[in-house]
N, C-alpha and C positions, 0 to 999 in steps of 0.2 A: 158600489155603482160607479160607473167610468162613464164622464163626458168628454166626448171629443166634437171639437168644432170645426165640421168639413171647410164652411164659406162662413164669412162673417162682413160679405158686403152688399151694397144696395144692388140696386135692379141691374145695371150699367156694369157689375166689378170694380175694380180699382188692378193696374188701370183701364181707365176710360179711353176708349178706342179714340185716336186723334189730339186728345189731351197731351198741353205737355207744361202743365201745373207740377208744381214741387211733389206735391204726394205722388203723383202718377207716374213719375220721373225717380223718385224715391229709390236706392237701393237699399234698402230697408227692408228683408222678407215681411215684415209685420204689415208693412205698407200694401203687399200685396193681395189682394182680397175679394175670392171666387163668393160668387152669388150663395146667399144662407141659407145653412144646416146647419143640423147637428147629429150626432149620431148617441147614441143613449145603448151602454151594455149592462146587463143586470141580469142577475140568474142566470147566468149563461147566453145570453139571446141580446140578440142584435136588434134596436128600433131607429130606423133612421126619419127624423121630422124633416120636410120636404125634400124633392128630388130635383135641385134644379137644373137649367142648364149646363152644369158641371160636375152633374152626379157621378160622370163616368169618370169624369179626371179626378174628382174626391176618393173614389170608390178604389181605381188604381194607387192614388199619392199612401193613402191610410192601409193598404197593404190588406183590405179584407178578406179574410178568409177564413174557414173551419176544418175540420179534419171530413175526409166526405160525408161521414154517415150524418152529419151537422148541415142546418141551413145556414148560406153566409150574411145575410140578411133576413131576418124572419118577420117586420113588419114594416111596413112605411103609413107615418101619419102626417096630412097635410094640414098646414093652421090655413091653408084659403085657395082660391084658385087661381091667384097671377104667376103669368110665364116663367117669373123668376123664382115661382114655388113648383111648378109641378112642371116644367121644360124639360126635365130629364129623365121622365117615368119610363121611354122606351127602355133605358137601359138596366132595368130589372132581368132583361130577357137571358145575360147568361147566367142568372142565377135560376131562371126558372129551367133552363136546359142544364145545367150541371145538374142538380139535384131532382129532376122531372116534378113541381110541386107549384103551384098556384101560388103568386106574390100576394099575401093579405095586406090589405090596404084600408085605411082607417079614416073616412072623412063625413063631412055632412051633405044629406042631399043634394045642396047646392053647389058643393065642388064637386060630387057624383056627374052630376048634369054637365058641368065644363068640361070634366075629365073623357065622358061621353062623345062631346060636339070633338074638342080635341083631338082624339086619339080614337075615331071612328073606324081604323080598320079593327083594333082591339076588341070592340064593346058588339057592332056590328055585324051578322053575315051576310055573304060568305067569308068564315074566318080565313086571315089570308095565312098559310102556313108559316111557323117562325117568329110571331107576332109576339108580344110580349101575354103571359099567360096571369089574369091578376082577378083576386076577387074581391070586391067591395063590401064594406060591412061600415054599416052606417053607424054616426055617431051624431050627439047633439048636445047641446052648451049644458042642457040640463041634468043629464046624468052620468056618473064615473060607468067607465066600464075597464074593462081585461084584456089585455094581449099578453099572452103566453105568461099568464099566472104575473105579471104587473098591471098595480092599478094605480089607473091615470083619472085624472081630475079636471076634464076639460073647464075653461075658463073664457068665456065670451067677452075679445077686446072688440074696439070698432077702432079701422084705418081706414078715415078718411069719417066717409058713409057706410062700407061697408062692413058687419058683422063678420068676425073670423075669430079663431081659434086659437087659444094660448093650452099649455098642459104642464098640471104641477103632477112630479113623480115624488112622493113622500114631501121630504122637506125642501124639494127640487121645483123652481118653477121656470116654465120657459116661455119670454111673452114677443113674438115679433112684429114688426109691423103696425106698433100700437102708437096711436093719438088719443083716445080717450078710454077711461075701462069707469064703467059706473057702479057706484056703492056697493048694489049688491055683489058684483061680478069681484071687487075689490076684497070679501068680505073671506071668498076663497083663496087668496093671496096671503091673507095674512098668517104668522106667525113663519113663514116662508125663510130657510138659513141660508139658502142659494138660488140667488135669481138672474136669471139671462133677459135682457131687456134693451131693447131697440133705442138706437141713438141716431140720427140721420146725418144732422146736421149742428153747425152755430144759428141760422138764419130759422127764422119761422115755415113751417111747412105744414101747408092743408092736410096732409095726411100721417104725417109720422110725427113723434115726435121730437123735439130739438135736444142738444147735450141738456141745459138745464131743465126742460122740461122731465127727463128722465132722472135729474141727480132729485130733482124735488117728490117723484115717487120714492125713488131710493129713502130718501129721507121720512119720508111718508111709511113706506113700509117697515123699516130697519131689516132689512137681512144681514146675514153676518159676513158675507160677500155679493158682491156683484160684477155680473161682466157686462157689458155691452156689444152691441153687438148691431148689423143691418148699416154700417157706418159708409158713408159715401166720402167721396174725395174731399167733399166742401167742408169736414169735419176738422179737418189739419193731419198732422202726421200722427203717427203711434209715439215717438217718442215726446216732444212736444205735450200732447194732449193729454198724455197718462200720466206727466210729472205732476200735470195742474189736477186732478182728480183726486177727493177725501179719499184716505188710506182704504177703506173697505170697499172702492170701485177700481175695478182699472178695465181697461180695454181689450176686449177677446182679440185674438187674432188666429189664422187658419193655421189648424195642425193644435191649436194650441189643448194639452188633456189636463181633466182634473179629476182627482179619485174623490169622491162623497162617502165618508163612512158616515155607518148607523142609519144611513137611507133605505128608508121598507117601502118597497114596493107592492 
C-alpha cells in the first residue's frame, strides 16, 4: 500500500496570500503546502481522500495516470464538507471523459446535501453537457464498507462542533481536521502502526487541534509512526518543528510517499 500526500496545509495553504511571515517566505519546498489530501493506492486502485481547491495542481504535480483500459482515479472519499475539502470536485471531469465512467464518490448524507447545494449544475436538471459525471454512495461512522475490494473503517472525529469522518485502511489510519474523538470512536483507533493526524497550530484553537494536543494522542495511541498533517503557517517552519518532534512523529509535507507493507485492505 503506497501513501502519497497531495496537500498537507490548513484552509488558507501556506503560503498565505499577502503574508510575509518566515514560513510563507520560506524557501524551503517542505514549507510549502497546498490544501489537504492524500491519495491512497492499493490493489492496483487509486482512492483519493478529499478534493480540494488544488486537486487539479495535485493531480497534475503527482503525474496521475494508468495505462487506458485503467481508471486514473477510481474513488474519492470525503471526511466533511468545507471548501477546503471538497473545492475541487469539478476536476474529476477529465477523468470521467478519458475513460467515459461515473466518478464514485464516498461520503455521508450530510456532505451529500453540501455537495448537492454546491455543485448544482452536477446533481441538478437540465444536466448542463460536460459537467463532471459522479455517483454518490453513502457511507456512515457506523459501518466499514468497500471500494473496489478495500475495506475501510470509517471513524467519527468532531472539528469543532461538527461530526466528520477519519478512515483506517488495515493498520493505516487517516484523521483530519480533528479536536475531539470520543471513547468509543477511539476504540477503532487503536492498535493502529501508522496514523496521519491533524496539527494546526502552537496556539489553542476552537476547532483543530494544537501540536501538543496531537503529540498527546500520539502518546495516547502508540502507533509506530506518525505524520502530521492540516499544518498552518502559525505552526513554524518544517525544519524547526520536526527537529523538536519524539523520534516516531515528524511532519508530512506535499509530495511526501510512504510504502505500508503487510497492510490488508
Amino acid at each position: 500500500m503506497k501513501v502519497t500526500f497531495l496537500g498537507t496545509g490548513t484552509s488558507q495553504g501556506i503560503p498565505v496570500i499577502g503574508c510575509t511571515c518566515a514560513v510563507c517566505q520560506s524557501s524551503d519546498l517542505r514549507d510549502k503546502r497546498l490544501r489537504t489530501s492524500v491519495m491512497i493506492e492499493a490493489k492496483g486502485k487509486i482512492i483519493v481522500i478529499d478534493t480540494g481547491p488544488d486537486f487539479r495542481q495535485q493531480m497534475l504535480r503527482e503525474q496521475v495516470h494508468h495505462d487506458l483500459d485503467k481508471f486514473c482515479v477510481d474513488a474519492v472519499l470525503f471526511t466533511h464538507e468545507h471548501k477546503d475539502h471538497i473545492g475541487g470536485l469539478d476536476d474529476v471531469r477529465p477523468f470521467n471523459f478519458r475513460f467515459r465512467r461515473d466518478m464514485q464518490v464516498y461520503a455521508t448524507a450530510q456532505v451529500q446535501e453540501a455537495l448537492r447545494r454546491e455543485y448544482q449544475y452536477v446533481f441538478t436538471p437540465p444536466f448542463y453537457p460536460g459537467a463532471p459525471l459522479i455517483e454518490l454512495n453513502t457511507i456512515s461512522k457506523d459501518k466499514k464498507f468497500t471500494v473496489e475490494n478495500i475495506d475501510i473503517q470509517p471513524i467519527e472525529i468532531i472539528h469543532g462542533e461538527l461530526p466528520i469522518l477519519g478512515f483506517r485502511f488495515g493498520d493505516f489510519t487517516y484523521l483530519t481536521d480533528v479536536k475531539t474523538i470520543s471513547p468509543k470512536e477511539k476504540e477503532k483507533i487503536q492498535g493502529t502502526k501508522t496514523l496521519v493526524l491533524s496539527a494546526l497550530r502552537q496556539k489553542e484553537h476552537h476547532s483543530h487541534l494544537t501540536l501538543q494536543e496531537a503529540l498527546a494522542l500520539v502518546k495516547e495511541f502508540e502507533p509506530k509512526q506518525t505524520y502530521l498533517i492540516h499544518m498552518s503557517h502559525l505552526l513554524g517552519k518544517h525544519k524547526v518543528i520536526n527537529q523538536e518532534l519524539p523520534e516516531n512523529v515528524q511532519l508530512a509535507y506535499d509530495g511526501l510517499k510512504i510504502i505500508l507493507n503487510g497492510i490488508k485492505c
